[in-house]
Structures are given as structure tokens and as C-alpha cells.
C-alpha positions as CSV (number, residue, x, y, z in Angstrom):
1,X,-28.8,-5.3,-53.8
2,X,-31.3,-2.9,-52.1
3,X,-29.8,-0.7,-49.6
4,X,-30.9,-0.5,-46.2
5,X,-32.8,3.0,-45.6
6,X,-30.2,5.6,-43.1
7,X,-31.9,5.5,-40.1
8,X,-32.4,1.5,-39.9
9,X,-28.4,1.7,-40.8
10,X,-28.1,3.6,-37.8
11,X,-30.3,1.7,-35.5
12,X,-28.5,-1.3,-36.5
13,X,-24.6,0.1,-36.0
14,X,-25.2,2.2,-32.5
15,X,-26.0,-1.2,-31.2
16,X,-22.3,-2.1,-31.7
17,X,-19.1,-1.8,-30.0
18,X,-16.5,0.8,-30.5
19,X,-14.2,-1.9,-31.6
20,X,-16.7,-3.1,-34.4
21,X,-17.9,0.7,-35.6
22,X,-14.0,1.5,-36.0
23,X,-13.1,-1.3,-38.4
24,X,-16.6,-0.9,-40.3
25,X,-15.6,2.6,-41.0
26,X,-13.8,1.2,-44.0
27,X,-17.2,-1.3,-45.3
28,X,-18.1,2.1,-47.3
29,X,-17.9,5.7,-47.5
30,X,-21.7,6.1,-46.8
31,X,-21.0,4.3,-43.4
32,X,-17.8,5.9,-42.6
33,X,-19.4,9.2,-42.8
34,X,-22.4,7.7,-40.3
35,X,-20.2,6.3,-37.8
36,X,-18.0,9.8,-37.6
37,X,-21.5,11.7,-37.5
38,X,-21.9,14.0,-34.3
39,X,-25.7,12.8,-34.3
40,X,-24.6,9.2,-34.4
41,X,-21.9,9.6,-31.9
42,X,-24.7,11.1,-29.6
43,X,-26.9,8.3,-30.8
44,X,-25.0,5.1,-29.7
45,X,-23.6,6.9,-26.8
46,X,-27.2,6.8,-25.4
47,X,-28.0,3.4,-26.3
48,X,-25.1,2.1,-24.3
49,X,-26.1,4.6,-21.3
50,X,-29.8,3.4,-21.4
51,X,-29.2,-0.1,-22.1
52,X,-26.0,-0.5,-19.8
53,X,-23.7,-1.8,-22.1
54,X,-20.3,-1.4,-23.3
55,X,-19.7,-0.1,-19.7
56,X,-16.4,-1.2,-18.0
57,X,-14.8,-0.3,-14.7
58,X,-11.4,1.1,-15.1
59,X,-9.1,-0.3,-12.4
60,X,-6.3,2.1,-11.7
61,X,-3.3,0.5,-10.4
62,X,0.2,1.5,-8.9
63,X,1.7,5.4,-10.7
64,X,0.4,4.9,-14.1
65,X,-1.1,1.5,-14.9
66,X,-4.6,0.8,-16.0
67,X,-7.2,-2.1,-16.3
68,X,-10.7,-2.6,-17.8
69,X,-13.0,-5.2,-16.5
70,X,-16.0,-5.6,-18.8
71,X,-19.4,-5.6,-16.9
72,X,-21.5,-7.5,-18.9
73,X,-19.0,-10.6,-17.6
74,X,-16.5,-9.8,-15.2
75,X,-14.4,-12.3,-15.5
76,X,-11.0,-11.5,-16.4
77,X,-9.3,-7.9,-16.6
78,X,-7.6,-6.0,-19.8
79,X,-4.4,-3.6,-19.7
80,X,-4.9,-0.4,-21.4
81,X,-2.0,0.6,-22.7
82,X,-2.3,4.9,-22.2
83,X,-0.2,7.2,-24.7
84,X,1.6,9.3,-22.3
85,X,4.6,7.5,-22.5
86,X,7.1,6.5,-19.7
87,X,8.1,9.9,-18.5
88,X,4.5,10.3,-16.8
89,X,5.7,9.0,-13.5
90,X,2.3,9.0,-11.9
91,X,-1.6,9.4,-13.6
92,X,-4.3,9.5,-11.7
93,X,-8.0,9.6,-13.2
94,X,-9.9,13.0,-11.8
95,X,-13.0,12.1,-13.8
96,X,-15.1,9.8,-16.3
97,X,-17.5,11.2,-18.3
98,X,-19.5,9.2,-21.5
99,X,-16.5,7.6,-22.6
100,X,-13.8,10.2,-22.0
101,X,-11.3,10.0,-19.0
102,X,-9.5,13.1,-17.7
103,X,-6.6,12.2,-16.1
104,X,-3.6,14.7,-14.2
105,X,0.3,13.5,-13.5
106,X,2.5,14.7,-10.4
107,X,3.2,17.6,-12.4
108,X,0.2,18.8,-12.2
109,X,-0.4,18.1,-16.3
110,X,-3.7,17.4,-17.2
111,X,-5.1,15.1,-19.9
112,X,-8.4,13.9,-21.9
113,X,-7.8,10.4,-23.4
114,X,-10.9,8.2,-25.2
115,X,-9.6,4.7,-24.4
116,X,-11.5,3.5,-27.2
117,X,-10.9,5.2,-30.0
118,X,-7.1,5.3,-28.7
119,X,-7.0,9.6,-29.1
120,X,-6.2,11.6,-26.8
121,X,-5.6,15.4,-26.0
122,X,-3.3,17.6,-23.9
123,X,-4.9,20.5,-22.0
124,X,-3.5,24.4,-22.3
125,X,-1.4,24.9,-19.1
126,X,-3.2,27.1,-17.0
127,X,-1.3,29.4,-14.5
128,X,-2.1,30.0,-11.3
129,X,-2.5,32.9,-9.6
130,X,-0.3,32.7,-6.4
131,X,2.7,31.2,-5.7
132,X,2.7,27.9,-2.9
133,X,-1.0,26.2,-3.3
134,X,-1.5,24.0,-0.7
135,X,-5.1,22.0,-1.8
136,X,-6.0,21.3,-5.6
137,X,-9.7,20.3,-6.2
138,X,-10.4,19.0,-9.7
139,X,-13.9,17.5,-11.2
140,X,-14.9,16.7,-14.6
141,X,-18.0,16.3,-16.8
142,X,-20.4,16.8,-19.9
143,X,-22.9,20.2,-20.1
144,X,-26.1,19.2,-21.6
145,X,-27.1,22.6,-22.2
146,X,-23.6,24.0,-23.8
147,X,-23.1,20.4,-25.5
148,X,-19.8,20.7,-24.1
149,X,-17.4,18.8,-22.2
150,X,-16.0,20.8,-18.9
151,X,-13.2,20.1,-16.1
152,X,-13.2,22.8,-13.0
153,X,-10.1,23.5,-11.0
154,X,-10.2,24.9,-7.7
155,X,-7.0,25.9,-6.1
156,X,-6.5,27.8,-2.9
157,X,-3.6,28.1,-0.2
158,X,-4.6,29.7,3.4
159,X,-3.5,30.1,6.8
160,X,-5.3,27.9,10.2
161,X,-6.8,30.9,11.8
162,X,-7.6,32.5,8.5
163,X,-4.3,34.7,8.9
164,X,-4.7,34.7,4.8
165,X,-6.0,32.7,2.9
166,X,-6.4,32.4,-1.8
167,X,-8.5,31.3,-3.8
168,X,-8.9,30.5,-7.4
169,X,-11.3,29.1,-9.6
170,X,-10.8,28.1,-13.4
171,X,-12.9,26.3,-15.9
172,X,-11.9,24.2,-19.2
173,X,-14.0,23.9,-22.1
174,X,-13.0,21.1,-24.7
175,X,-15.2,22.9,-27.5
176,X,-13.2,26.2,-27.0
177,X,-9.9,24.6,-26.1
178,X,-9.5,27.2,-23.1
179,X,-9.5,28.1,-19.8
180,X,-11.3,30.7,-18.0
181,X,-11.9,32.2,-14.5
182,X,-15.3,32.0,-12.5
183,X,-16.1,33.8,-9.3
184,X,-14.6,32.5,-6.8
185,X,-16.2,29.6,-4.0
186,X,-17.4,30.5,-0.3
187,X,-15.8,27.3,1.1
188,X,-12.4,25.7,1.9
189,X,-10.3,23.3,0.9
190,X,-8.2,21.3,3.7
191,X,-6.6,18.5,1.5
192,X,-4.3,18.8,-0.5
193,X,-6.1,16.9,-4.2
194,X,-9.6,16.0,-4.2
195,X,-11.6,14.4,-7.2
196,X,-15.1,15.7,-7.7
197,X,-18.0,13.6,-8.9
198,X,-20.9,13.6,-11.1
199,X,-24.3,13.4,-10.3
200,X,-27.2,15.6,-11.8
201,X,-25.0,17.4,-14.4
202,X,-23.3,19.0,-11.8
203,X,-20.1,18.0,-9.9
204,X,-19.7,17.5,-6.1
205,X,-17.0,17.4,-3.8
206,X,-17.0,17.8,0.7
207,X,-15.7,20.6,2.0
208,X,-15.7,23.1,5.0
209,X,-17.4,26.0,5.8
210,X,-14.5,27.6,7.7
211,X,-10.7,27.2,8.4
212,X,-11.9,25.8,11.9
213,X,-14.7,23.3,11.3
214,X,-14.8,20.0,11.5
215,X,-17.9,18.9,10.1
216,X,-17.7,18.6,5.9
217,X,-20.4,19.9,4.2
218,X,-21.9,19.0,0.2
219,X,-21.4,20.9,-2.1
220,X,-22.1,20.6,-6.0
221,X,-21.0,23.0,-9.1
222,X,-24.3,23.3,-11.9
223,X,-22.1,22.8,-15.1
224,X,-24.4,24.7,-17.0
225,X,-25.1,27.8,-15.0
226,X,-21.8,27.5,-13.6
227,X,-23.2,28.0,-9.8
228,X,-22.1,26.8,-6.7
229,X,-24.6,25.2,-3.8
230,X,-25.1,23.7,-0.7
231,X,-27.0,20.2,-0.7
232,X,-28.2,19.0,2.9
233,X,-26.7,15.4,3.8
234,X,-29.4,13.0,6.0
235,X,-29.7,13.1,9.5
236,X,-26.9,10.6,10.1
237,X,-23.6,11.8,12.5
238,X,-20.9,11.8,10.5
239,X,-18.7,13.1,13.7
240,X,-19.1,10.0,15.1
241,X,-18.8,7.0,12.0
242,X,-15.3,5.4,11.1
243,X,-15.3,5.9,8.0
244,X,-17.7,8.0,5.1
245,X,-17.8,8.3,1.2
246,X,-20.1,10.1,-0.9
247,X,-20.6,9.2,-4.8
248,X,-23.2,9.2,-7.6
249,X,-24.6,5.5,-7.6
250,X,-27.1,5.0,-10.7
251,X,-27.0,8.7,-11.3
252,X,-28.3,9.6,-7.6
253,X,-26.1,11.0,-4.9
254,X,-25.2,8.4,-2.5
255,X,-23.6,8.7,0.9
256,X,-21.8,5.9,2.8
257,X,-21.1,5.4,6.6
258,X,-19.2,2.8,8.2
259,X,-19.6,3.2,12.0
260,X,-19.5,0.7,15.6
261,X,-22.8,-0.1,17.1
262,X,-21.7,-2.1,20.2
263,X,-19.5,-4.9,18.8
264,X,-20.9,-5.4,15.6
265,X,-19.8,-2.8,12.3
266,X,-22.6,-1.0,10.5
267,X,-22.5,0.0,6.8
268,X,-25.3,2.1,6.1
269,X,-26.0,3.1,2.6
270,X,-28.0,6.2,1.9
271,X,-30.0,7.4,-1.8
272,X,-30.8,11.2,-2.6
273,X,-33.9,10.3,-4.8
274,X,-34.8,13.8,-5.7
275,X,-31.7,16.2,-6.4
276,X,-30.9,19.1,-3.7
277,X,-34.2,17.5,-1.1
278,X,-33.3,16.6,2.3
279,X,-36.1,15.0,2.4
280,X,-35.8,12.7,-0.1
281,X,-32.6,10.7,1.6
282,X,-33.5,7.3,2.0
283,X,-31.5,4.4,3.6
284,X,-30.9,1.9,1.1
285,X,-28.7,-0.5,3.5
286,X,-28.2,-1.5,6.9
287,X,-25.7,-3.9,6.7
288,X,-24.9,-5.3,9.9
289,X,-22.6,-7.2,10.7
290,X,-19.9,-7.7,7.8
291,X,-17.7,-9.9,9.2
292,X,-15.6,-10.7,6.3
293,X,-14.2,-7.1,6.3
294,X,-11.2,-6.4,9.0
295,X,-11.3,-3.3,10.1
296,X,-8.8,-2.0,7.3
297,X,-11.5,-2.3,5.0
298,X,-14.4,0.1,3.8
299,X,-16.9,-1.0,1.3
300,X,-17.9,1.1,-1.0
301,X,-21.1,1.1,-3.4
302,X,-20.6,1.3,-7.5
303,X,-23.7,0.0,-9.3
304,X,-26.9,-1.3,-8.9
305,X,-27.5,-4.8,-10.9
306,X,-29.9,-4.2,-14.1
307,X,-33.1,-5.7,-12.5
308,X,-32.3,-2.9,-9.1
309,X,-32.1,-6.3,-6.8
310,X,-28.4,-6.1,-6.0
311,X,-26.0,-3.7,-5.5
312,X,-21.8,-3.8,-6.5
313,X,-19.5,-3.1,-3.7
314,X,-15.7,-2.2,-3.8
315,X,-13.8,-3.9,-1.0
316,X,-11.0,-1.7,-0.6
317,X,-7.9,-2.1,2.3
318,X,-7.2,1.4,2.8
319,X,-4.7,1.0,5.8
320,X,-1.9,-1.3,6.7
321,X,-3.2,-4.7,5.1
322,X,-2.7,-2.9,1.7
323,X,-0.6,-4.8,0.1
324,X,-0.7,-8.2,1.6
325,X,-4.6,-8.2,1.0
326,X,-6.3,-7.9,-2.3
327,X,-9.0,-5.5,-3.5
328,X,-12.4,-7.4,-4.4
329,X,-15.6,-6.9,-5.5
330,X,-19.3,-8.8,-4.1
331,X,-22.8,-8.1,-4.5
332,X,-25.2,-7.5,-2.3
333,X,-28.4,-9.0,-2.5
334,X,-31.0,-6.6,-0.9
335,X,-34.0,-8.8,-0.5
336,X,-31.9,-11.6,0.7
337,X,-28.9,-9.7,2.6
338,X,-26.6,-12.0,1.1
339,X,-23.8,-11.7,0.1
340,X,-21.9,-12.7,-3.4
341,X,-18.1,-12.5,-4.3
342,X,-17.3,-11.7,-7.9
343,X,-14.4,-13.7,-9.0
344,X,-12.2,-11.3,-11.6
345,X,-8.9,-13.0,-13.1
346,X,-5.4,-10.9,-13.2
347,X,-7.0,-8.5,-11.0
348,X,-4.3,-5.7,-9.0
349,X,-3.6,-6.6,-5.2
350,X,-4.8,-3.0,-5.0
351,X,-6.8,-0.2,-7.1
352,X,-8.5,2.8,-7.2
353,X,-12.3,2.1,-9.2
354,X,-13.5,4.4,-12.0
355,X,-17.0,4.0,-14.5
356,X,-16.2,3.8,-18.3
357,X,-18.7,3.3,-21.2
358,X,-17.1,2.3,-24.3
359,X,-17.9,5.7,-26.9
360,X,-16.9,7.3,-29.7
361,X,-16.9,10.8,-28.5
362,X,-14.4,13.0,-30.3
363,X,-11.6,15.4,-28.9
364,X,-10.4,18.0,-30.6
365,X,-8.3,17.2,-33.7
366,X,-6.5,20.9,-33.4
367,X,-5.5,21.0,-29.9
């Protein structure tokens, strides 16, 4: 029988899950050595990335228990069983990047784990400088330019009125296995673990300017040149909403504010088109009016649908209904302003909401 030429083979298998690739690594020896190829693994990562499959969201759930919910269906959720073990008391995902999750416990431990391919990897412990930190920032992502996979930690402890005040600033780097110390940052911390998020190849996170201010400012960290910056937010007063989030939504920077307008509650939904221009902000949404969220809720956007005509919101009960009220999911249809409720089976009452795309993206096999 005639064999198919390499690089049809390889068209043909990147269009296939995880699940599939893994078993087919035993059809031959030609095809186990394709499937564990770096230029492969690059290869079908894409394909899902461009074609929006094989993406899940990852529903984190009580100290250490975790659910996929496929997005090609969402219908019904999946446990993941992690392989930390029961002494982890609490894990909490700081970051998702192209199929690898990096997650920290109460101790402070941080880990890599590819829920796919079921490996995962223990990071060096990295000792900080100062005794008595009082705020931990943490983000993680991929360099394009390094091919490398990187997670910052920020750490500092200081005083109200600036009385003193440390700082520290380390970054990991899966293809070297270490850690190492940048310049320090120009801005402060004033809670106590923050996530970052990626958008642009670069990780962002609010912060303040000084001890004393009250406004939060953007700022993002350039994974490749390892630089920090300023990015301007729209002219919306964030002083005076209820409530405000900031995320990557379709790769773009997006900003959320929840605020009263007379009686009614406004969620206004705002795009950075053009990375690091003011002027490119947009308003996506006004919704006015969402009446069936109390005023324990916040809805927060995760997705636009395939076709850019809808857009995924996260219902989330952040104060006292948590609990007693479950966390949903609805789209929102922007030409028609209505409003959809997506009906997932075996979902948590409550849960914190993470990207995942289904990839075969190594870790390293001597750390």
C-alpha cells in the first residue's frame, strides 16, 4: 500500500485531538516520531488556535478541584483529575498559556501541568529576598521571540506613607529550568496575590502609581524584551463604577465597568483594537438594564462566538449569594441585545473561569 507523503500525514493528524494523536503514537514509528516532533507540536497547536478548536474553559472549583467544559458543545462538564496529590490543600491557576496551566498552592509552590498529555512539572523554589512579603503578583505566558515559555513573580512588602517599602522581581524560563532577577518595577502592589493576563505577548496586571493613590493604573510586562509600560485605559471613571475587570477577550485588551445610571445598572464593555493606543478604545457594549443580575453579581466577558455576533459572559456571585446561587454562563447577542443562557450539566455552584486549548506542548522531561 502506497504511503501517504509527510506533510499530507501531518496535515491530516494536526487536525486531531490530543486524545487521538496520543493513542496513534503507537500506529507506527514513522508517526510516533511525527506526533512528538517540535514542528508538529507547533503545527497543530496553531490549527486549534486559528480554527478555535480543542478549546475548553477550565472551571476551578472549591481548594483544588477542576472541570473542563468543551466549547465546541457546552453541554456537560469533565473532572480533571490533577497529579499533585491530596496534600495540596489549595491550587489556584495563575495562568493559561497554548495548552499549559501554571498553577501555585497556599505554600506558595508553583506548578506547570499539560492536562492533556497528563505531565506535569515542579518549578525550582525561588527565594525571596526579604523576610514578611505582603503582595505576590504572578503572570504567565509563551515568548515568541525566545520560543520559550515564561512565568514573572513580583513580590514586594512596604509601609502606607512609604515609611519603606521592597521590591523584587524574578523570571522563570521552562527551556532553562531557572529563575532569574529583572530590574525592579516603578509601581506598587496593594493586594496581597494578583494573576496577570495575556494579551499581545505581554502580561498585564492594575496597579498603583504610589502608596497613596487610589486610582489603578495598566500596566503590561513585553515577554520578549522583558520591559515594563504604562497603557492608557478609555475615558471612562473608574472612581465612580461598582464594579471593573480588565482581561484579554479574543486576544485584545478588554475592560469592564459595571456602574448606576439613575435606577437602571450599566455594563459597559470596552475593546483596545490597536495595542498600547488610547485611541483605539472602543465601546463594544452598553448593556443597560440587566435585570436578571442582583446586585451580587458582575458579568464578565470571555469569548466572542466564531462568526464575532455574540459575546460569552461569566455570571459570577461575588458577595453574599455565593453559595446559595449558582455561577452561569449566556451570550449576548450584539445586534439583537438579547440575551441567551447556556445550559452546562454538573456545573459547580461556584468557580473561578480559565481558557484552555487542548495541546501537546512538552515540559521538560529533566526537571
Amino acid at each position: 500500500m502506497a504511503r501517504l507523503p509527510h506533510e499530507m500525514t501531518s496535515d491530516i493528524l494536526c487536525r486531531l485531538s490530543v486524545k487521538d494523536l496520543l493513542r496513534f503514537r503507537s500506529v507506527s514509528k514513522p508517526w510516533c516520531r511525527t506526533i512528538d516532533d517540535p514542528y508538529f507540536i507547533k503545527l497543530h497547536l496553531s490549527h486549534s488556535l486559528k480554527t478555535n478548536t480543542y478549546l475548553s474553559l477550565i472551571l476551578s472549583h472549591g481548594e483544588d478541584n477542576f472541570f473542563s467544559v468543551n466549547c465546541a458543545l457546552f453541554e456537560t462538564t469533565q473532572r480533571l483529575n490533577h497529579p499533585f496529590g491530596e496534600q495540596r490543600k489549595t491550587l489556584q491557576i495563575l495562568g493559561s498559556c497554548n495548552g499549559l496551566l501554571a498553577l501555585v498552592d497556599d505554600r506558595d509552590r508553583i506548578f506547570l501541568w499539560n492536562p492533556s498529555t497528563r505531565k506535569f512539572q515542579v518549578l525550582p523554589f525561588s527565594e525571596i529576598g526579604f523576610s514578611s512579603p505582603s503582595s505576590t503578583y504572578y503572570g504567565f505566558g509563551y515568548d515568541p521571540i525566545s520560543d520559550d515559555y515564561k512565568l514573572i513573580r513580583m513580590v514586594q512588602s512596604h509601609g502606607n506613607n512609604d515609611e519603606y517599602f521592597h521590591s523584587e522581581a524574578k523570571v522563570y524560563s521552562l527551556r532553562s529550568n531557572c529563575w532569574r532577577r529583572i530590574k525592579d518595577v516603578c509601581f506598587y502592589h496593594k493586594f496581597s496575590r494578583e494573576f496577570g493576563f495575556l494579551a499581545n505577548n505581554a502580561l498585564h496586571w492594575m496597579v498603583f502609581k504610589t502608596p497613596q493613590s487610589r486610582n489603578q493604573e495598566l500596566v503590561g510586562f513585553d515577554l520578549g524584551s522583558e520591559e515594563f509600560r504604562f497603557l492608557e485605559l478609555p475615558e471612562c471613571r473608574l472612581d465612580k463604577v461598582l464594579w471593573f475587570h480588565i482581561n484579554a477577550v479574543g486576544g485584545d485588551i478588554c475592560l469592564t465597568s459595571t456602574y448606576r445610571e439613575t435606577d437602571n445598572v450599566v455594563v459597559d464593555v470596552w475593546i483596545m483594537k490597536e495595542y498600547g493606543v488610547k485611541q483605539s478604545w472602543f465601546k463594544l457594549i452598553s448593556w443597560k438594564e440587566p435585570h436578571f443580575m442582583p446586585w451580587s453579581t458582575v458579568a464578565l466577558p470571555l469569548a466572542l462566538a466564531k462568526d464575532g455576533g455574540k459575546v460569552l459572559f461569566f455570571i459570577e456571585y461575588k458577595w453574599f449569594n455565593r453559595g446559595r446561587r449558582v455561577d452561569s454562563f449566556v451570550w449576548y447577542d450584539l445586534r439583537s441585545q438579547e440575551v441567551e443562557n447556556v445550559v452546562i450539566r454538573d456545573i459547580p455552584t461556584s468557580f473561578e473561569v480559565n481558557w484552555y486549548v487542548d495541546s501537546l506542548v512538552p515540559l521538560n522531561s529533566n526537571a
